[in-house]
LOVEXMAR-473079 format. One record per residue (C-alpha): residue number from 1; residue in three letters; y, x, z. Coordinates in steps of 0.05 Angstrom, whole numbers, padded with zeros to 5 digits, always signed. Each point is the difference from the previous one (the first is absolute). Layout:
N
[r NUM,ALA,[Y,X,Z]] ...
//
This chain:
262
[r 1,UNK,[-00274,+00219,+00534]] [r 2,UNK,[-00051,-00056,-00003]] [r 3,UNK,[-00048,+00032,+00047]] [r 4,UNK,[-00070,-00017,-00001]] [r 5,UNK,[+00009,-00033,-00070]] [r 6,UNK,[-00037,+00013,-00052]] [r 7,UNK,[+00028,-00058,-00048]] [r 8,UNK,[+00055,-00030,-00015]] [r 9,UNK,[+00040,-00050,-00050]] [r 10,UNK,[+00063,+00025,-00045]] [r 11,UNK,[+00044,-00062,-00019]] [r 12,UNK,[+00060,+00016,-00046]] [r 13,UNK,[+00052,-00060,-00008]] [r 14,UNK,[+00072,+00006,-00039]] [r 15,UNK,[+00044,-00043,+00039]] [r 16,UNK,[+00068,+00009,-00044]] [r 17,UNK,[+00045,+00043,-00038]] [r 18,UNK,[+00009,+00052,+00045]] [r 19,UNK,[-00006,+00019,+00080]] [r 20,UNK,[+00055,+00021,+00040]] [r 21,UNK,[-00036,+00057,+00043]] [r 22,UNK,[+00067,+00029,+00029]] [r 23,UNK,[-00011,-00050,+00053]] [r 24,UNK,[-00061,+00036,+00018]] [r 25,UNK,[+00030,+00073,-00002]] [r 26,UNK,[-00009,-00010,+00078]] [r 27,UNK,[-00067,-00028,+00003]] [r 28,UNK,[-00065,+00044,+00025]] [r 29,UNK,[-00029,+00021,-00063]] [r 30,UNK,[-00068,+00027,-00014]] [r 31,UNK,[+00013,+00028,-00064]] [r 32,UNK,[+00059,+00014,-00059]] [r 33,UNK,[+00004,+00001,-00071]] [r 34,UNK,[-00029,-00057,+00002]] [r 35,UNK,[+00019,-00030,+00077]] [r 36,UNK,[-00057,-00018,+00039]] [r 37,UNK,[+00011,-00033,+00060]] [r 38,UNK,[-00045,-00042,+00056]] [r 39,UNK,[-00015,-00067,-00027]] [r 40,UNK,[-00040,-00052,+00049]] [r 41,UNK,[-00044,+00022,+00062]] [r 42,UNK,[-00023,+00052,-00037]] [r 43,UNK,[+00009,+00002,-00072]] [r 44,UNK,[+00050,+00040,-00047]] [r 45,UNK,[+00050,-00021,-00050]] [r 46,UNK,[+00029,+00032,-00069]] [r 47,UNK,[+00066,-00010,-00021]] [r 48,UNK,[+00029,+00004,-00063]] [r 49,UNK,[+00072,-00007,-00007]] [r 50,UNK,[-00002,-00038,-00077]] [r 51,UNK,[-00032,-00064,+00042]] [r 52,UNK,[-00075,+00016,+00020]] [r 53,UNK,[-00040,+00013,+00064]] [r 54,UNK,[-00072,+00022,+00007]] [r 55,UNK,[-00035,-00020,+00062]] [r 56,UNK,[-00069,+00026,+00022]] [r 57,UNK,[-00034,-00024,+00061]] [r 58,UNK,[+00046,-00061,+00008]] [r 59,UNK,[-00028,-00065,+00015]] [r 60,UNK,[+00029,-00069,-00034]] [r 61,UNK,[+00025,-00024,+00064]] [r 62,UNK,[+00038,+00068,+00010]] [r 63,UNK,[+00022,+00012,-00080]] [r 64,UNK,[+00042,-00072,+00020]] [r 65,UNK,[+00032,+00025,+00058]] [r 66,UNK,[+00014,+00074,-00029]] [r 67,UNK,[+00023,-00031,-00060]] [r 68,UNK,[+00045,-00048,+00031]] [r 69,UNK,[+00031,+00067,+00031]] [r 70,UNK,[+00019,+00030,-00069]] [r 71,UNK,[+00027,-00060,-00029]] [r 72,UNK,[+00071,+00014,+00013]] [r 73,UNK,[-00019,+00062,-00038]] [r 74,UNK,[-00020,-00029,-00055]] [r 75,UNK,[+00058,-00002,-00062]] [r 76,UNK,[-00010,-00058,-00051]] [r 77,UNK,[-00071,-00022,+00026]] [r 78,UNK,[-00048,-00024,-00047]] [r 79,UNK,[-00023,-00071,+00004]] [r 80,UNK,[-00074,+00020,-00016]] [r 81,UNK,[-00021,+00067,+00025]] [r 82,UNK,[-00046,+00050,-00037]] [r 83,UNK,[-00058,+00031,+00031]] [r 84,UNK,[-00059,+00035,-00010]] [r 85,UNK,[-00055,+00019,+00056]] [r 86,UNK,[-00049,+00059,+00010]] [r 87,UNK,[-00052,+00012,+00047]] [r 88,UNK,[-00001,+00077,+00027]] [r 89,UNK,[-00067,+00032,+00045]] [r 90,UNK,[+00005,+00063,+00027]] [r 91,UNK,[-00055,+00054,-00030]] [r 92,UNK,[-00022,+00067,+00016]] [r 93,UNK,[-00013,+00012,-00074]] [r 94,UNK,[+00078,+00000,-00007]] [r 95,UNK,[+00051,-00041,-00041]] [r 96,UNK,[-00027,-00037,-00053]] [r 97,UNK,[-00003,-00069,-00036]] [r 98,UNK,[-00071,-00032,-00002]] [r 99,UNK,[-00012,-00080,-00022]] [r 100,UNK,[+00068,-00015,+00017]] [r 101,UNK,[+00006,+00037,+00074]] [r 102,UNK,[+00045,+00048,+00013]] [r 103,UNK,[-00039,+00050,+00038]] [r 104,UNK,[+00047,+00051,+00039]] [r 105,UNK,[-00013,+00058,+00038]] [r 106,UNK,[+00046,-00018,+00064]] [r 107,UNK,[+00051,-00064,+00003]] [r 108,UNK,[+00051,+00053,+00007]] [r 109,UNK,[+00081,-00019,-00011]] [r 110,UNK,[+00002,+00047,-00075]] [r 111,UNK,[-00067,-00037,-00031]] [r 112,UNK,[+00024,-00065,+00030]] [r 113,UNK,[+00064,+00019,-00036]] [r 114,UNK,[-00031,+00016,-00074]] [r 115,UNK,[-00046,-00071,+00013]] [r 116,UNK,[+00066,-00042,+00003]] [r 117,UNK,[+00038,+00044,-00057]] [r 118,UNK,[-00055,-00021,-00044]] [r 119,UNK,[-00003,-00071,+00022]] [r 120,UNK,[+00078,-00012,+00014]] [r 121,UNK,[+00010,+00020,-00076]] [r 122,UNK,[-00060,-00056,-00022]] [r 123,UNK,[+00036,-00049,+00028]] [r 124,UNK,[+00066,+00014,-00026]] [r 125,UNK,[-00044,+00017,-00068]] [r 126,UNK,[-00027,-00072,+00007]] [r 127,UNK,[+00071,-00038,+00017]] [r 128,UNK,[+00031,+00029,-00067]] [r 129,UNK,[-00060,-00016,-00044]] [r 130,UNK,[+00002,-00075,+00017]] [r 131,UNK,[+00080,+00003,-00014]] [r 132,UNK,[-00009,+00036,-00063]] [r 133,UNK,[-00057,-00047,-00019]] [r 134,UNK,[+00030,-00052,+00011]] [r 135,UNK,[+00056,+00025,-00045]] [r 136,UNK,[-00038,+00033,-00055]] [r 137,UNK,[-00035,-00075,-00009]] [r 138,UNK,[+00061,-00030,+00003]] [r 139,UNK,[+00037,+00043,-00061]] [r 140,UNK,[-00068,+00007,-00037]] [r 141,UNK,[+00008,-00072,-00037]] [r 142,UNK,[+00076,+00007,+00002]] [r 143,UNK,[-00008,+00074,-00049]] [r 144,UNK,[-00052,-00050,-00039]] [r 145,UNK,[+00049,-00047,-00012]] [r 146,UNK,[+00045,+00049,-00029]] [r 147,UNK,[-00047,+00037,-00044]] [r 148,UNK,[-00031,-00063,-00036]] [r 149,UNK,[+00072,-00040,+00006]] [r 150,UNK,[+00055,+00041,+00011]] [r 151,UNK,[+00026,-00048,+00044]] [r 152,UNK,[+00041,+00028,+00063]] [r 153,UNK,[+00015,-00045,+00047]] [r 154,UNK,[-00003,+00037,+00069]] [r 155,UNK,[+00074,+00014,+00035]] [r 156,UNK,[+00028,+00069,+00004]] [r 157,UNK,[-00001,-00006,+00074]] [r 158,UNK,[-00068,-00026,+00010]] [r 159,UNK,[-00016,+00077,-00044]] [r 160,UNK,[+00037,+00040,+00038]] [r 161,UNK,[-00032,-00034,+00066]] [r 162,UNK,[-00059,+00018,-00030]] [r 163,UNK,[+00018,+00072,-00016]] [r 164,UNK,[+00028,+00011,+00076]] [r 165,UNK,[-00064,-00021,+00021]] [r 166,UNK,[-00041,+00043,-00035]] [r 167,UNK,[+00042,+00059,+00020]] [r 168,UNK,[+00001,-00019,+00074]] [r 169,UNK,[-00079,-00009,+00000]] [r 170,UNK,[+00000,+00076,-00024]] [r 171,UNK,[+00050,+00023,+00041]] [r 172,UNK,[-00036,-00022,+00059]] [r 173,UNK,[-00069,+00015,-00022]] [r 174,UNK,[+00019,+00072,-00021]] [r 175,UNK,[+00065,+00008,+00032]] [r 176,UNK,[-00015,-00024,+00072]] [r 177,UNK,[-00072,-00004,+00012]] [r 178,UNK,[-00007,+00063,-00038]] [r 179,UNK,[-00064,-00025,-00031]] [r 180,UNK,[-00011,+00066,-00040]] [r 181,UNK,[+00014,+00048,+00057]] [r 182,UNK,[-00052,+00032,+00049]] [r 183,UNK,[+00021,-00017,+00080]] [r 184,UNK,[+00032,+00048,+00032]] [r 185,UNK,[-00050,+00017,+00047]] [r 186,UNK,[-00048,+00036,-00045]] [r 187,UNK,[+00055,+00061,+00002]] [r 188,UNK,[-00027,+00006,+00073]] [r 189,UNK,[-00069,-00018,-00012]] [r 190,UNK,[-00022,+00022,-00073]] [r 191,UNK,[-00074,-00006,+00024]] [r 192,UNK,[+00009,-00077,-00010]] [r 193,UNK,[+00019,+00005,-00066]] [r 194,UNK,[-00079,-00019,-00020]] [r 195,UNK,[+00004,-00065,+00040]] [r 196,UNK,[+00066,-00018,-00028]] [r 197,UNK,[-00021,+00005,-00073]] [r 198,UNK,[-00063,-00042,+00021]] [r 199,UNK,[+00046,-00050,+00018]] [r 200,UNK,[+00042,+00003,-00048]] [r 201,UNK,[-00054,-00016,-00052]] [r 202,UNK,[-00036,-00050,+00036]] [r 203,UNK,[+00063,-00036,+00003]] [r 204,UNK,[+00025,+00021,-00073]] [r 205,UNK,[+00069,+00008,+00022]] [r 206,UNK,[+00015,+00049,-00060]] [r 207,UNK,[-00037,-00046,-00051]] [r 208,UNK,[+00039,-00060,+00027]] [r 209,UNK,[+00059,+00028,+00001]] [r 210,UNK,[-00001,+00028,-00068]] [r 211,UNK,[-00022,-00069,-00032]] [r 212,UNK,[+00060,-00032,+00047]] [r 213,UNK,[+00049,+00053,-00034]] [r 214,UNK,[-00024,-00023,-00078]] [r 215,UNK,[+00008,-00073,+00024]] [r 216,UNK,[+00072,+00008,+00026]] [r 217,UNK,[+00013,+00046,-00057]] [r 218,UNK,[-00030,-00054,-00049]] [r 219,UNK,[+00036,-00057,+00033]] [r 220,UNK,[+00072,+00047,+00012]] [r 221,UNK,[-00004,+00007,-00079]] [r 222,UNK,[-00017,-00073,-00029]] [r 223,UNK,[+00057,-00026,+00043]] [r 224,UNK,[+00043,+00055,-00023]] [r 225,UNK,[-00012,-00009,-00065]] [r 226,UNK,[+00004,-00073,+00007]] [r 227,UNK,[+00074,+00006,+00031]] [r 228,UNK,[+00026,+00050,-00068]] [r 229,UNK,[-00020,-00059,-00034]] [r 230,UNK,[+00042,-00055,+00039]] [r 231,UNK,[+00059,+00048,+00003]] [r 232,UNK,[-00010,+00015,-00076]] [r 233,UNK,[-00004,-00078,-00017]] [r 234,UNK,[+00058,-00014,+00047]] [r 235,UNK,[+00036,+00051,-00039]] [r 236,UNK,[-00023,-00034,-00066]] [r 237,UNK,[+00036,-00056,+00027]] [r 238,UNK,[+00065,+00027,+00019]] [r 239,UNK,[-00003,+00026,-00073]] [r 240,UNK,[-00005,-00061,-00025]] [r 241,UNK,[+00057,-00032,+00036]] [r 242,UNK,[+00046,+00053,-00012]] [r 243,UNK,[-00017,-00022,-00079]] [r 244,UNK,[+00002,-00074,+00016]] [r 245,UNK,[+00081,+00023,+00035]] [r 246,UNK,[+00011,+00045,-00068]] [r 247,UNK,[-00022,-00057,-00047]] [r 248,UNK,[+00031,-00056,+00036]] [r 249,UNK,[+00079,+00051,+00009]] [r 250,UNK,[-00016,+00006,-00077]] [r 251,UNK,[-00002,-00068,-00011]] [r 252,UNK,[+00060,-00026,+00040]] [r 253,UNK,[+00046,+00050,-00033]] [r 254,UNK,[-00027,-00020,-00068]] [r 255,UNK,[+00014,-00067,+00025]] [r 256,UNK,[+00075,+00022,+00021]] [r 257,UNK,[+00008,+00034,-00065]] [r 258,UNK,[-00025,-00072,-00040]] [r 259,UNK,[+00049,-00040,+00038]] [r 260,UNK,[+00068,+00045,-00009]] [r 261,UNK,[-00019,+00009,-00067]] [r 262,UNK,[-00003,-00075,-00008]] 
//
């Protein structure tokens, strides 16, 4: 695998929601747990069934035509695509992270593997912190407004949007991508384990996806909270119109009761 090379470019892209890789159950792989397979003239390519691929050695020209290839893939693409680059070398001093190079021992298929793991779960790290941003901004002045007026104004179903959301982000952050989880492939190789946690904290998946969780868990409970308080005012209401009913049967049979006895 990339003979005579000594260096070589990782490019990690999230194309969608998910990738459909039974199509590929046929396909010449290099590798499993994550698949591997040939990707170019002579490159490699990652796949990751919640909707990213990792290429190494692929040039532009060739990441347009390979990508073209996966596109029928590709469930509920995204219109803007996430990714995140790394430069590896090999190195005789073995794996290791120095000034932002990821130095390997060999460009063999299981460290090519634990290299896209790390960088397949930035990107997917990276799509659901600009979501949740975007969100956490967006309800930020809205929790304002009803602290300092205790004004509610928001529909229930624009909540409860909001609440789905959050749930799917974490679903398919922890649920899917399996953010939290070691790959698979250090069962089989445990002597990676050392580059993996390099990776893992050069990247700060653990960090980021712990201060993703308290945003969704933030956001999850002000729009909660919010929604009690619509259904509790909407249930004010109906109170009030079941008096408004009482009050106004009251009056009409006082008014019967007036007339006959006039």
């Amino acid at each position: 695998m990339f003979d005579g090379k000594t260096r070589l470019k990782a490019r990690a892209l999230l194309l969608g929601e998910r990738l459909d890789l039974k199509s590929l159950e046929n396909v010449d792989a290099w590798g499993e747990g994550p698949l591997v397979i040939a990707a170019g003239s002579e490159g490699a390519a990652v796949l990751f069934r919640y909707g990213a691929v990792v290429l190494f050695g692929v040039s532009p020209v060739e990441e347009v035509s390979f990508l073209g290839h996966l596109k029928g893939l590709v469930r509920d693409p995204f219109a803007e695509m996430e990714t995140e680059e790394a430069p590896l070398e090999i190195s005789a001093d073995g794996d290791r992270l120095e000034k932002g190079v990821v130095k390997l021992r060999t460009f063999d298929v299981p460290r090519l593997q634990i290299v896209a793991d790390v960088l397949a779960k930035s990107v997917v790290l990276a799509h659901y912190e600009s979501s949740t941003d975007a969100t956490f901004d967006a309800i930020e002045p809205f929790a304002q407004s009803l602290r300092t007026r205790g004004a509610i104004k928001r529909a229930d179903r624009e909540l409860l949007e909001t609440i789905g959301a959050m749930l799917l982000i974490e679903h398919r952050t922890v649920g899917m991508a399996q953010v939290g989880d070691k790959p698979e492939i250090l069962w089989e190789k445990p002597e990676l384990e050392r580059l993996y946690s390099r990776l893992e904290d050069e990247y700060e998946v653990s960090e980021r996806q712990a201060a993703l969780g308290r945003k969704l868990e933030v956001i999850s409970r002000t729009a909660e909270t919010v929604l009690n308080l619509l259904q509790h005012h909407s249930g004010l209401r109906v109170e009030w119109y079941i008096v408004v009913l009482i009050v106004f049967e009251i009056g009409l049979t006082l008014f019967e009761m007036f007339f006959r006895h006039s």
